[in-house]
C-alpha positions, 0 to 999 in steps of 0.5 A, a space after each residue: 109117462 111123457 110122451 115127447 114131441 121132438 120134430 114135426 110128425 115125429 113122437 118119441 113114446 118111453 116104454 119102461 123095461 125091466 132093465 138098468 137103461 129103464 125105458 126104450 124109446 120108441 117112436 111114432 112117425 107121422 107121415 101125413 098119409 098114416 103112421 110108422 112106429 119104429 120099435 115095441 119094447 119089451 113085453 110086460 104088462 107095464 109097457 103094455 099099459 104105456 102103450 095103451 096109454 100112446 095109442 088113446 094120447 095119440 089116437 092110433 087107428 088100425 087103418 092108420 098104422 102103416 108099419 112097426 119097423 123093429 131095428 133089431 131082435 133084442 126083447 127090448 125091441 121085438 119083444 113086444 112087436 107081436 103084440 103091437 102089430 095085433 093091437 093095431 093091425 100093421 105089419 112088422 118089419 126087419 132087415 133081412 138078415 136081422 130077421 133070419 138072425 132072430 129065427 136062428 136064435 129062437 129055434 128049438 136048442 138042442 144038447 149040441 147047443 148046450 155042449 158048445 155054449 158049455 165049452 165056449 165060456 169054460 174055455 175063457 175062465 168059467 167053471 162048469 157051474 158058472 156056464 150052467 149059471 149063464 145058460 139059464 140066464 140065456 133061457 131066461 132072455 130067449 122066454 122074453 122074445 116072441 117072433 111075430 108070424 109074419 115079419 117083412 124083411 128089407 133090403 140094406 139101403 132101401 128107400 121108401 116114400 110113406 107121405 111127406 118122409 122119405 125113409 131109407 133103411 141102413 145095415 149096421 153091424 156089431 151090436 147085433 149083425 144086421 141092426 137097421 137104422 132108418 134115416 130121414 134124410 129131408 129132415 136130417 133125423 136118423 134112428 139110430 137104434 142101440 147102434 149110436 147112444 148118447 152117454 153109454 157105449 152100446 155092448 159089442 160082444 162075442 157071443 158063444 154063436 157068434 163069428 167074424 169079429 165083432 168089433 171090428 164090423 162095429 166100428 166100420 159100421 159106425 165109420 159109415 154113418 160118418 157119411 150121413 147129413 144127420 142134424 139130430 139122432 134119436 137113440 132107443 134108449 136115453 137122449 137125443 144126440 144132437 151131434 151125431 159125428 161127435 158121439 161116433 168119435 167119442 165111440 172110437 176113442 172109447 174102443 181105442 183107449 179100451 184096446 190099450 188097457 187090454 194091451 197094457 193088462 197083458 204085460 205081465 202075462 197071459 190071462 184068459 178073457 175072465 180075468 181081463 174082464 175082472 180087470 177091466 171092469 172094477 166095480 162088482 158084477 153080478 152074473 147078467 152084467 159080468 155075461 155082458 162084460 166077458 162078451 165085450 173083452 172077447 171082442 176086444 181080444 179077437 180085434 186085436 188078435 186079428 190085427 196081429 197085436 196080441 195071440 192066443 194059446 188054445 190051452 187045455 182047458 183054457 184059452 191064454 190069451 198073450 202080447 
């Protein structure tokens, strides 16, 4: 494991995760008054070991460790924060609104649960093995979450001063609700969590307890962080951007040009959000993937059907979706 310096007092620490993006970046942010961790990992033994690893190279002390701000409650991120703040004593910090996200999902879910889940996806294609398939693939990812006991929750657009940094907090929607940023704004960094990656698009899905439109609260929040004096954004998964505006409007382009083929499928007909996501995704899916897929299609069509360019017949039992 490298463990990469790549600004003053700033540490970028890869703990590998079981999944295809291999490692979540997590970071060490010294402050000259003590040290800020943003970000845990998944909780397995190997990225336990690495960390391990982080806290002898590093010399993490106890009394040394401020804080773990966890930007947002994806097991790759709090997975293992309990864990963490354990081993080092610090406390564990959220946005607010990400934290009471994170209660909500990690509650006892009931048969009502189960009958809504059920019925969402059957209405956009599935059959009733293929949902039954997919709830427990949601088991399976809820069991990869402890919530610590206790999590401090911040405010958006808090600002704090730990030593020589000024840190502020950003809200960021679409990816998750209230996915938080942190900006450095003296030494022009931001963390941009999964909100901002440097080659893939970050999945934006609606979600069988989801509201609103995601895709639209997505690109708003990305619209805003065009606003920010940023000279280096650092990712939780791959590389440092190095043009953080350029990325945004690449992410733009991406969501444009993918409303396009969504508009240009339909065409020939109405189809439900399965056969779009087969479609629009041509390489063969197994079922983790093809969840991920179907909740990106959805959250195209709900954009555009809210901004009037395509519809929705409520069929039985189907959803159609038409231009």
């Amino acid at each position: 494991m490298t463990i990469d310096t790549l600004a003053r007092g700033i540490t970028r620490v890869p703990i590998p995760v079981p999944l295809p993006v291999h490692t979540t970046n997590c970071y060490v942010l010294d402050s000259g008054d003590g040290v800020f961790i943003v970000d845990a990992g998944m909780d397995t033994p190997e990225a336990r070991e690495a960390w391990e690893y982080a806290i002898g190279t590093l010399h993490l002390r106890e009394a040394h460790v401020r804080g773990i701000f966890v930007t947002h409650f994806h097991p790759d991120h709090l997975g293992l924060a309990a864990w963490l703040s354990g081993r080092l004593g610090a406390p564990v910090r959220m946005m607010g609104g990400e934290r009471e996200a994170a209660r909500q999902y990690l509650r006892p879910w009931t048969q009502v649960d189960w009958d809504r889940f059920r019925d969402f996806y059957m209405t956009h294609g599935l059959t009733r093995v293929q949902a039954a398939d997919w709830w427990d693939l949601e088991q399976a990812f809820r069991q990869g979450l402890t919530m610590p006991l206790h999590v401090e929750p911040i405010q958006p657009d808090h600002e704090e001063y730990q030593g020589r940094l000024s840190l502020v907090f950003l809200e960021q929607g679409g990816h998750t609700e209230h996915q938080g940023l942190v900006w450095l704004p003296k030494q022009r960094i931001l963390f941009t969590g999964d909100q901002v990656l440097a080659r893939i698009t970050p999945n934006v899905s609606l979600w069988p307890n989801s509201c609103g439109n995601p895709l639209q609260e997505y690109l708003e929040s990305l619209d805003r962080l065009r606003g920010l004096d940023v000279a280096l954004a650092l990712p939780a998964h791959e590389t440092p951007i190095d043009n953080l505006h350029a990325r945004v409007d690449a992410l733009f382009e991406h969501h444009r040009q993918r409303g396009e083929k969504v508009l240009e499928l339909l065409k020939s007909g109405g189809q439900t959000g399965l056969e779009l996501t087969c479609q629009l995704f041509d390489r063969p899916l197994h079922d983790y993937q093809l969840r991920f897929a179907l909740g990106e299609t959805l959250a195209h069509v709900e954009y555009l059907r809210q901004w009037g360019a395509i519809r929705v017949t409520e069929g039985m039992p189907q959803r159609i979706w038409r231009r």
